[in-house]
N, C-alpha and C positions, 0 to 999 in steps of 0.2 A: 321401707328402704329399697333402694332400684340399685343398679350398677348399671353403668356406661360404659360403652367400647366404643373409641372410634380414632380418627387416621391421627397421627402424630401433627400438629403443627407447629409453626416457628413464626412469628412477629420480628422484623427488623427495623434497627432503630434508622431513623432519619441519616445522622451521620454516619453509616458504615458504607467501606471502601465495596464495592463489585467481589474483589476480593475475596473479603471477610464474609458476604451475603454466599459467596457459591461454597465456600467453606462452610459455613453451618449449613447450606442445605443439600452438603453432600450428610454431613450427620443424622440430617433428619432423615434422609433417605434411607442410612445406616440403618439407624432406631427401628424409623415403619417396616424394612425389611427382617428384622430381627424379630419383631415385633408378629408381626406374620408368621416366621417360620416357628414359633412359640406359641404361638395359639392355636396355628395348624396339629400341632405335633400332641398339645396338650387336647384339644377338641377330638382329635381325631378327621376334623374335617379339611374340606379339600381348599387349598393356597386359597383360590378364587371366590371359594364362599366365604374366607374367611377376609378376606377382600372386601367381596362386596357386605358384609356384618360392621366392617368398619366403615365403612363409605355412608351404611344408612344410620349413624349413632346408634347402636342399638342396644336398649334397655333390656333390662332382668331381673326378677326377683332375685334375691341372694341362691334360693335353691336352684334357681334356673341357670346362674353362674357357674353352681357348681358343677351342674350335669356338662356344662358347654365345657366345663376343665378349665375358666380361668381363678379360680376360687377352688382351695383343700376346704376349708369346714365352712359350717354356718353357725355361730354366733350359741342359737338356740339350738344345736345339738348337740353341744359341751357337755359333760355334768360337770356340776359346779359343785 
């Protein structure tokens, strides 16, 4: 099992107005900056790195997730 991080994106359909296209990509802008100051805060690490972790897709073991702060548990350290 791996986890993925990486930047927010948005596909737009053929028919939409300029308009409607700079309207959702003010959102997504929203998102990825949200997005960022949430994994800074939770990592502990710095806007930039956590920037460029999004920029290279970057995988993780689930325990690896956890330590980076975007993941509380792992599955297999429940008791059941």
């Amino acid at each position: 099992i791996r986890v993925m991080i990486h930047e927010p994106k948005c596909a737009f359909a053929k028919n939409r107005t300029p308009i409607d296209v700079g309207l959702d990509g003010d959102e997504v802008i929203k998102l990825r900056n949200y997005v960022i100051g949430h994994y800074a805060q939770r990592s502990r690490r710095s806007i930039a790195m956590v920037i460029a972790d999004l920029k290279r897709h970057s995988y993780m073991t689930p325990t690896e997730a956890r330590t980076y702060g975007i993941v509380d548990s792992v599955a297999a350290d429940w008791e059941v």
